[in-house]
C-alpha positions as CSV (number, residue, x, y, z in Angstrom):
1,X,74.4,101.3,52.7
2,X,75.1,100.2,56.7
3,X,77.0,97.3,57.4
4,X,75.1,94.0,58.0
5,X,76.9,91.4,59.7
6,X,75.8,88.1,61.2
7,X,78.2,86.9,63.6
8,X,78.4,83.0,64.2
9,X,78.6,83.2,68.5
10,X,78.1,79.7,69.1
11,X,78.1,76.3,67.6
12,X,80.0,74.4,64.6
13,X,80.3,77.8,62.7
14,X,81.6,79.9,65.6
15,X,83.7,82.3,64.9
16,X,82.6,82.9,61.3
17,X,81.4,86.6,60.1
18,X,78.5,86.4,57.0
19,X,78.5,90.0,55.7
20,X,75.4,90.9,53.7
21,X,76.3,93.1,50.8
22,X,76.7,93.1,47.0
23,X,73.0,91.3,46.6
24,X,69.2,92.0,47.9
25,X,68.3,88.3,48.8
26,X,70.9,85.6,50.8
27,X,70.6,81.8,51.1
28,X,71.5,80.1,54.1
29,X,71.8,76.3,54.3
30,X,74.2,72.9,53.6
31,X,72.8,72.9,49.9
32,X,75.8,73.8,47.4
33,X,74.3,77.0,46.1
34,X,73.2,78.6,48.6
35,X,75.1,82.0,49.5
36,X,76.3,81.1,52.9
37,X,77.1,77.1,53.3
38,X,76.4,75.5,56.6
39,X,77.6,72.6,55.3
40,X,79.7,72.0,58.9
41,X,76.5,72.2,60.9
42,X,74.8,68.8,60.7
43,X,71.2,70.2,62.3
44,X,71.2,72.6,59.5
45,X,68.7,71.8,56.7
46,X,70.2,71.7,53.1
47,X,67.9,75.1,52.5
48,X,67.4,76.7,56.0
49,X,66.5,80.3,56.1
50,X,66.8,83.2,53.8
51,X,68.0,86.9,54.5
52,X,66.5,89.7,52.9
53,X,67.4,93.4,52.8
54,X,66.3,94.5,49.6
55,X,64.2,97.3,51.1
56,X,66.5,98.7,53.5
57,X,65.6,96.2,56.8
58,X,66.9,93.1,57.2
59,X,64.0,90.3,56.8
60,X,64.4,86.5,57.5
61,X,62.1,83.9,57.0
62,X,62.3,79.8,57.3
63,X,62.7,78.0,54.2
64,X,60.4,75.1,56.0
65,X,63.6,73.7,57.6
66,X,63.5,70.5,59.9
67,X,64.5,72.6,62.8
68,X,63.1,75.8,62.3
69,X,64.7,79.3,62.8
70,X,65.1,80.8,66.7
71,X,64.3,84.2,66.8
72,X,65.3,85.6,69.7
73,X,63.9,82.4,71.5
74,X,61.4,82.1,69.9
75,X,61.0,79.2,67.3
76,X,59.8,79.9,63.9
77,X,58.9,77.0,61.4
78,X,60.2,73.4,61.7
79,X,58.4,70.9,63.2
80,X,57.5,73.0,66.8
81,X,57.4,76.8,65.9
82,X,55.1,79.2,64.5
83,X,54.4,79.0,60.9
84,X,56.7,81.0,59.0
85,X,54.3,82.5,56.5
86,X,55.9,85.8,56.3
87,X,59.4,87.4,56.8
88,X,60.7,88.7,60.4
89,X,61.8,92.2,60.7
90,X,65.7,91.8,62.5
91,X,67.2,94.9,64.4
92,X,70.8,95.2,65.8
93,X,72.1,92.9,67.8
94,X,69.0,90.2,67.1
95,X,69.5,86.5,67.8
96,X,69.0,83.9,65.2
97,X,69.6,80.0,65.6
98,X,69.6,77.7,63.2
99,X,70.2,74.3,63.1
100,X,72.6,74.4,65.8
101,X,75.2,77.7,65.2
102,X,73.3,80.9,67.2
103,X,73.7,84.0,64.8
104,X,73.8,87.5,66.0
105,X,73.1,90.5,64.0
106,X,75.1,93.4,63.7
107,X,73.9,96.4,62.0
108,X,76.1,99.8,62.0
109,X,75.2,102.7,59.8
110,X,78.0,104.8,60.2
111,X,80.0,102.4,58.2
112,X,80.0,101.6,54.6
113,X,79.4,98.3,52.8
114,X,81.1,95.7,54.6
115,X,83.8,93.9,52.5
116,X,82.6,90.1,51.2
117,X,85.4,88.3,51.4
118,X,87.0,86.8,54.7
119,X,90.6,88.3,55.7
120,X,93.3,86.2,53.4
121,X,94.5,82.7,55.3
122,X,91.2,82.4,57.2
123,X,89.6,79.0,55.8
124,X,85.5,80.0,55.9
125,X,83.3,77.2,57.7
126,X,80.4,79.3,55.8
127,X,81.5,79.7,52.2
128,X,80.5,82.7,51.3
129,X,79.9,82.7,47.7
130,X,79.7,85.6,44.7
131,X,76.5,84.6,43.4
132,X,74.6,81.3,42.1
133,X,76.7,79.1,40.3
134,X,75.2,77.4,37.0
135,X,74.0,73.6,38.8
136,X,75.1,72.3,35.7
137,X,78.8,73.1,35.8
138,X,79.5,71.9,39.6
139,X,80.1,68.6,40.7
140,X,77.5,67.4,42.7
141,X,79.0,66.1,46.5
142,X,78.2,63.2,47.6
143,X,75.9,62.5,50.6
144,X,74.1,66.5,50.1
145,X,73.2,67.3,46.7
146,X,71.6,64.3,46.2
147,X,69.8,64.4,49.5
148,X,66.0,64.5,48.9
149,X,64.9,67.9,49.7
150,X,61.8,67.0,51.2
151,X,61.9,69.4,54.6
152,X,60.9,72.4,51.9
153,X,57.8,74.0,53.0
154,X,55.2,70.8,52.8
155,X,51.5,72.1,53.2
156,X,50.4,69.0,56.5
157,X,48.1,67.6,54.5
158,X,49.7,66.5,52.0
159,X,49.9,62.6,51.4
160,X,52.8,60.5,51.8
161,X,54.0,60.5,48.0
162,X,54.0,63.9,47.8
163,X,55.7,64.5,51.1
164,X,58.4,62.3,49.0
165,X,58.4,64.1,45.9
166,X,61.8,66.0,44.8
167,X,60.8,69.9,43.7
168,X,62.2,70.9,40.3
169,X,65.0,73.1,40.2
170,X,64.4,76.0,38.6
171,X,67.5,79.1,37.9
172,X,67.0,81.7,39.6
173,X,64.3,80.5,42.1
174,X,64.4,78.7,45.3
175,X,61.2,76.3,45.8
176,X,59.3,76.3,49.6
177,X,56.6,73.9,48.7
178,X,54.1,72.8,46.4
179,X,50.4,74.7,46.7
180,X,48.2,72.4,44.1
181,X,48.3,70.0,41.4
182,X,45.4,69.8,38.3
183,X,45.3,67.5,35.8
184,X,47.9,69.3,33.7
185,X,50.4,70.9,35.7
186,X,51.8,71.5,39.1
187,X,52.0,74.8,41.2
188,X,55.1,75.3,43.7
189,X,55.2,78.4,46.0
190,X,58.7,80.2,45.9
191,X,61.4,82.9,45.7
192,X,62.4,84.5,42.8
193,X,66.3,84.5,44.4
194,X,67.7,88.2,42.8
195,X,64.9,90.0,44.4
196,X,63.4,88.0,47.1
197,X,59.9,88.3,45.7
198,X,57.5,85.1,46.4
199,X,56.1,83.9,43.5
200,X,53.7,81.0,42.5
201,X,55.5,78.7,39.8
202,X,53.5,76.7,37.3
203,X,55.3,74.2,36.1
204,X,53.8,70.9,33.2
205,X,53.3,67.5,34.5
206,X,55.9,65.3,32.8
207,X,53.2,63.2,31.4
208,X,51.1,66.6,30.1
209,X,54.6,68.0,28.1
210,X,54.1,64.8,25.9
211,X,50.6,66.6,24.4
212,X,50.8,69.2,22.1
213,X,47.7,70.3,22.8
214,X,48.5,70.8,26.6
215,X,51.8,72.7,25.3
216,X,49.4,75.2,23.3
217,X,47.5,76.2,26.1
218,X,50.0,76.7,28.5
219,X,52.0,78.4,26.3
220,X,48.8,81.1,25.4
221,X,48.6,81.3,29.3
222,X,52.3,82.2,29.2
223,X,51.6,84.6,26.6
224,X,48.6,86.2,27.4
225,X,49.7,86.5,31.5
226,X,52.9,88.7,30.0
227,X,50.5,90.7,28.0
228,X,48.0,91.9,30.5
229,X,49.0,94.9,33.2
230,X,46.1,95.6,35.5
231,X,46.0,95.4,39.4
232,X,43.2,92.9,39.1
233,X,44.3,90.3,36.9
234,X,47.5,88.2,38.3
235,X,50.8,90.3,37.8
236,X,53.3,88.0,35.5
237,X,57.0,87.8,37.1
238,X,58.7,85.6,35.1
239,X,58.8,82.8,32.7
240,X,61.6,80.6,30.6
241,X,61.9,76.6,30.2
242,X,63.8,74.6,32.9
243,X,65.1,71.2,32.2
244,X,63.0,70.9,29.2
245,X,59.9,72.4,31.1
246,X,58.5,75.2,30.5
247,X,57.7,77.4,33.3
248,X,55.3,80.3,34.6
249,X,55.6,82.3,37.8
250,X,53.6,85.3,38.8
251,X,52.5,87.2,41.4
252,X,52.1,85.0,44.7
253,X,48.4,85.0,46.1
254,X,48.9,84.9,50.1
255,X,44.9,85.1,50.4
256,X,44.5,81.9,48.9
257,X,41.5,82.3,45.7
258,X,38.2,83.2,46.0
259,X,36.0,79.7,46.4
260,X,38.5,78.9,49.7
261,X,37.4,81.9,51.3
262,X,33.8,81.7,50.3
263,X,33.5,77.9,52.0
264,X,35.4,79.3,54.7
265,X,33.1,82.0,55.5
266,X,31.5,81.4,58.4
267,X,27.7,80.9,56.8
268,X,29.3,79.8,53.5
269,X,29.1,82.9,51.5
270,X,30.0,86.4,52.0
271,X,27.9,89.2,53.1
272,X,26.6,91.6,50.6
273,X,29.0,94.7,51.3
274,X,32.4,92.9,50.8
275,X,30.9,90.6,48.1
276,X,29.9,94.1,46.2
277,X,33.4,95.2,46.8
278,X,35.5,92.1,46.3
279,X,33.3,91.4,43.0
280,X,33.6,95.1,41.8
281,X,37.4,94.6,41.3
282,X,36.7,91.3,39.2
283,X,34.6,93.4,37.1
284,X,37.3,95.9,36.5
285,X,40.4,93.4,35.2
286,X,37.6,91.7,33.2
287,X,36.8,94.8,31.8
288,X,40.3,95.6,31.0
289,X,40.2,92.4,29.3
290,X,37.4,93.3,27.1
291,X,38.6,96.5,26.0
292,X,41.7,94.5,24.7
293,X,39.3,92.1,23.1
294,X,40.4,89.2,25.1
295,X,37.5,86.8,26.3
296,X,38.9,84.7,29.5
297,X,36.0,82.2,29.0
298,X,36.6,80.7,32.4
299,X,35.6,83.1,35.3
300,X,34.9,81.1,38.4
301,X,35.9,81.9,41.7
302,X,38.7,79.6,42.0
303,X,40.9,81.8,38.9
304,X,39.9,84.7,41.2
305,X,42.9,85.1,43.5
306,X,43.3,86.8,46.9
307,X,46.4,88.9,47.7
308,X,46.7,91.1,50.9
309,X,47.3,94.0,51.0
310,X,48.0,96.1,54.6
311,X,46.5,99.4,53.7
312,X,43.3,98.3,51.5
313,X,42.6,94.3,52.7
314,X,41.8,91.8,50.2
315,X,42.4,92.7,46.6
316,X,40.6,90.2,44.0
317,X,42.6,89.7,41.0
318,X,41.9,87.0,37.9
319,X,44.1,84.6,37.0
320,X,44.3,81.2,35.0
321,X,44.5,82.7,31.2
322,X,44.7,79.0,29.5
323,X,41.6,79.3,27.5
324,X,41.6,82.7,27.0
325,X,40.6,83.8,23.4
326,X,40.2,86.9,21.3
327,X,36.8,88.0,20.7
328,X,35.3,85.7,17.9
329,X,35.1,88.7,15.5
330,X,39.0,89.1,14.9
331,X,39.4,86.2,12.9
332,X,42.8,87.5,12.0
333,X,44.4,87.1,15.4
334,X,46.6,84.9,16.9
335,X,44.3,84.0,20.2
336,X,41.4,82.3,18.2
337,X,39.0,80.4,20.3
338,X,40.3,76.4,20.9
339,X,38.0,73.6,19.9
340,X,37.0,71.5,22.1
341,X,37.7,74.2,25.2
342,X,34.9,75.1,27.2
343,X,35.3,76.3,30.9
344,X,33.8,75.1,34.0
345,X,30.4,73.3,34.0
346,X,28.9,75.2,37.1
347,X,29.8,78.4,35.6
348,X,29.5,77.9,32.1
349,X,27.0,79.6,29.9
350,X,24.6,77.7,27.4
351,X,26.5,78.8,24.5
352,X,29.7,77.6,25.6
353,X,28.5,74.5,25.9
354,X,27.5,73.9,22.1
355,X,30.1,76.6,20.4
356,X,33.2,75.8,21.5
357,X,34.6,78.1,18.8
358,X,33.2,81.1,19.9
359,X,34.5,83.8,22.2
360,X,32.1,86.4,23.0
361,X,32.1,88.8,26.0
362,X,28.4,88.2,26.7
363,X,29.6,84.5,28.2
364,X,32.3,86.0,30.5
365,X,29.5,88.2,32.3
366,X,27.6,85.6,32.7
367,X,29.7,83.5,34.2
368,X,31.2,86.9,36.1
369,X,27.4,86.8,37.0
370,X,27.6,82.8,38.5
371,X,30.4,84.1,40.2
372,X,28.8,86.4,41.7
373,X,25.6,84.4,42.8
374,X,28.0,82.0,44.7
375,X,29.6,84.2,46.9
376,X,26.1,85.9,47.7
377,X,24.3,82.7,48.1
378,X,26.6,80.2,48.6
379,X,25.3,78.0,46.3
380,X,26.3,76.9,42.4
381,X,24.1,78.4,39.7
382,X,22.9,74.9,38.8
383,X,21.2,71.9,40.1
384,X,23.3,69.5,39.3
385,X,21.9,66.8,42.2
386,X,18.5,66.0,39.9
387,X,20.1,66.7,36.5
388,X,23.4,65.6,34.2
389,X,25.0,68.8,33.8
390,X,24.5,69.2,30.0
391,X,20.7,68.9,30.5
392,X,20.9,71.6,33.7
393,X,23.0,73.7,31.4
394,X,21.0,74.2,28.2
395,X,17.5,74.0,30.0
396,X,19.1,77.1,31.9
397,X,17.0,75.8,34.8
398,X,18.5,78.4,37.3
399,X,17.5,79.3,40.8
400,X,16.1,83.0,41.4
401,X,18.9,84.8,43.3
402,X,15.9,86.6,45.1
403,X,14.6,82.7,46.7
404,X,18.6,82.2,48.3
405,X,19.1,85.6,49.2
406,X,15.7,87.6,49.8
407,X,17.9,90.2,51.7
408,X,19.5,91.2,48.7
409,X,18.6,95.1,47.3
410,X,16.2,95.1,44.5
411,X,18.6,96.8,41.9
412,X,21.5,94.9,42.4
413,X,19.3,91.4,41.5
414,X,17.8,93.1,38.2
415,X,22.1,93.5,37.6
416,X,22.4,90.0,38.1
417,X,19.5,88.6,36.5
418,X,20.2,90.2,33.4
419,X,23.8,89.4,33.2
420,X,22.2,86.0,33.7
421,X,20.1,85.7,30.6
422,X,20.1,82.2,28.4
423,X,20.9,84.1,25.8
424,X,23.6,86.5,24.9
425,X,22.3,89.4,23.5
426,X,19.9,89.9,26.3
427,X,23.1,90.3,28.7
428,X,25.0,92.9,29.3
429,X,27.9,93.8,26.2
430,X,31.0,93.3,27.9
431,X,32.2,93.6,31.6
432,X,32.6,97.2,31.6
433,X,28.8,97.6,30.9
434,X,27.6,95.8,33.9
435,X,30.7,96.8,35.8
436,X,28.7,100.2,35.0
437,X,25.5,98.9,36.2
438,X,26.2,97.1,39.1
439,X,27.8,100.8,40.7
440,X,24.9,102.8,39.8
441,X,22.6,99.8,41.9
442,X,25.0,100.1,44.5
């Protein structure tokens, strides 16, 4: 292992040596727990930038500080910089200032692992600390802790009461910002701190951990999520209670999910080649799903997520296990269908919307199928404009693919007008069978 060193050159901190060793992942900032404390730098955020050299470079990237990171000179995050959506790549003798102490980097690999501590009688302006102390067992100081750490990677549109929300704290896991809210639960983006991995972090509404019911379901999500290993459903990371709350965190989707990129296409839907392809993969991890005898019985494009990937683009992988159920015909399991439960109206079969009990493969591919219409047409399955949805839904009034897209080959339409049918025994068995079709019609 080389020696990593960041030398303090300038500012409050000068003179101060932060050797990187003895962990993958380092936190810089004024907050008590981070690794190095800046706590003497008053332009420094209370979480400012994080180190990483878990895969043998040294990475850094913003932690959406108020001043941003300067890289040499050029400014990363804060309020005036680029965004800092991804880690920097740092070579020898690299210039880094934050807040207002100027770093430089000093990487020798003729040396072993630096030593950790600072030479006996030096007082350290930048703690350097062991590891993450337990929150609960330190004293909070006055005038930092209990700062509102709101400069934490806030997405600009967000509204003024969320820009002054507080983040949960969660062990192990430093949070960057908050990606969405639904009626139940809240998802923050962050970084899983022992390995430097991003991760998306589901975490219950206050109000929603009062409702049994919402507890079930989120913890089947939990459940189910840990179960499944496939490189097109959402990878699982992690998951524990915080504070009373339970929590999930998996695999962090930097592509967004699959109806934001559809509206952001620039007529609206995608053309046929990477629809085939970006669909194919969804057909795979439902089919693993299948074969396990799990029915997700919410397929839509917004539980498909994106995550890039340099050497092979997009990959489409489902996510949002909640209402996932065990086929109806093992009545012995634990997964049984919830009453009451019945996906997403636009996407939704017929029988879904009248058997809430049942969980049958046949109603994944069609609304796999509905999926799939979308991002070819860009339109819903429905007409929902001249009709209440229930009516639209069981009078399976739905538009011929063939009238939205006339350009679409002749085999692949008989795929999805069959995975289409009202009723399910005239679709396809499972995912795997059209998953079988759809590739020969390719």
């Amino acid at each position: 292992m080389p020696k990593i060193v960041m030398h303090c050159v300038s500012g409050p901190l000068m003179g101060q040596n932060c050797h990187l060793t003895g962990r993958p992942v380092f936190l810089f900032g004024r907050y008590s727990r981070c690794h190095f404390r800046l706590s003497s730098d008053p332009a420094a955020s209370q979480l400012h930038f994080l180190v990483d050299i878990s895969d043998g470079r040294v990475r850094i990237i913003d932690l959406g500080s108020t001043n941003g990171i300067v890289v040499n000179d050029v400014p990363y995050g804060g309020r005036f910089g680029k965004p800092a959506a991804s880690f920097l790549v740092l070579n020898n003798g690299d210039s880094v200032l934050a807040g207002g102490s100027v770093f430089q980097l000093e990487i020798d690999y003729s040396q072993e692992d630096a030593p950790a501590d600072i030479p006996q009688g030096q007082k350290s302006k930048a703690e350097i600390v062991a590891g993450v102390p337990d929150r609960r067992q330190e004293s909070k100081i006055a005038g930092e802790d209990e700062k509102d750490r709101t400069a934490i990677g806030h997405a600009p549109q967000l509204t003024a009461a969320e820009i002054n929300e507080r983040f949960p704290e969660v062990d192990g896991y430093v949070m960057l910002g908050r990606i969405g809210s639904g009626g139940r639960g809240t998802i923050y983006k962050a970084i899983k701190i022992d390995s430097g991995e991003k991760a998306a972090l589901k975490m219950l509404l206050p109000k929603t951990l009062k409702k049994p019911r919402a507890l079930e379901v989120f913890d089947r999500e939990i459940k189910i999520t840990r179960e499944l290993n496939h490189p097109n459903i959402i990878r699982h990371i992690d998951d524990g209670v915080s504070n009373h709350s339970p929590y999930l965190a998996i695999e962090y989707a930097d592509g967004g999910n699959l109806d934001e990129y559809i509206r952001l296409s620039p007529e609206g839907r995608l053309d046929f080649s990477e629809a085939a392809s970006m669909f194919t993969q969804v057909l795979e991890g439902l089919s693993y799903m299948h074969d396990k005898a799990l029915v997700h019985k919410d397929v839509k494009p917004k539980n498909v997520l994106l995550v890039k990937n340099r050497e092979t683009g997009l990959a489409a992988k489902l996510s949002d296990m909640g209402l996932t159920s065990r086929m109806s015909t093992n009545m012995g399991d634990d997964f049984l269908p919830l009453v009451a439960e019945g996906g997403t109206p636009a996407y939704m079969p017929p029988e879904q919307l009248i058997e809430f009990t049942q969980a049958l493969p046949q109603s994944d591919v069609f609304s796999a199928a509905a999926t799939f219409y979308q991002m070819l047409t860009g339109s819903l399955l429905y007409d929902f404009k001249n009709h209440d949805q229930a009516t639209a839904i069981l009078d399976g009034n739905i538009r011929p693919i063939l009238t939205l897209c006339p350009e679409l080959p002749g085999r692949v339409a008989e795929v999805v007008n069959r995975a289409l049918s009202y009723y399910p025994e005239n679709r396809y068995a499972d995912a795997g069978e059209m998953l079988a079709a759809l590739k020969e019609a390719l």
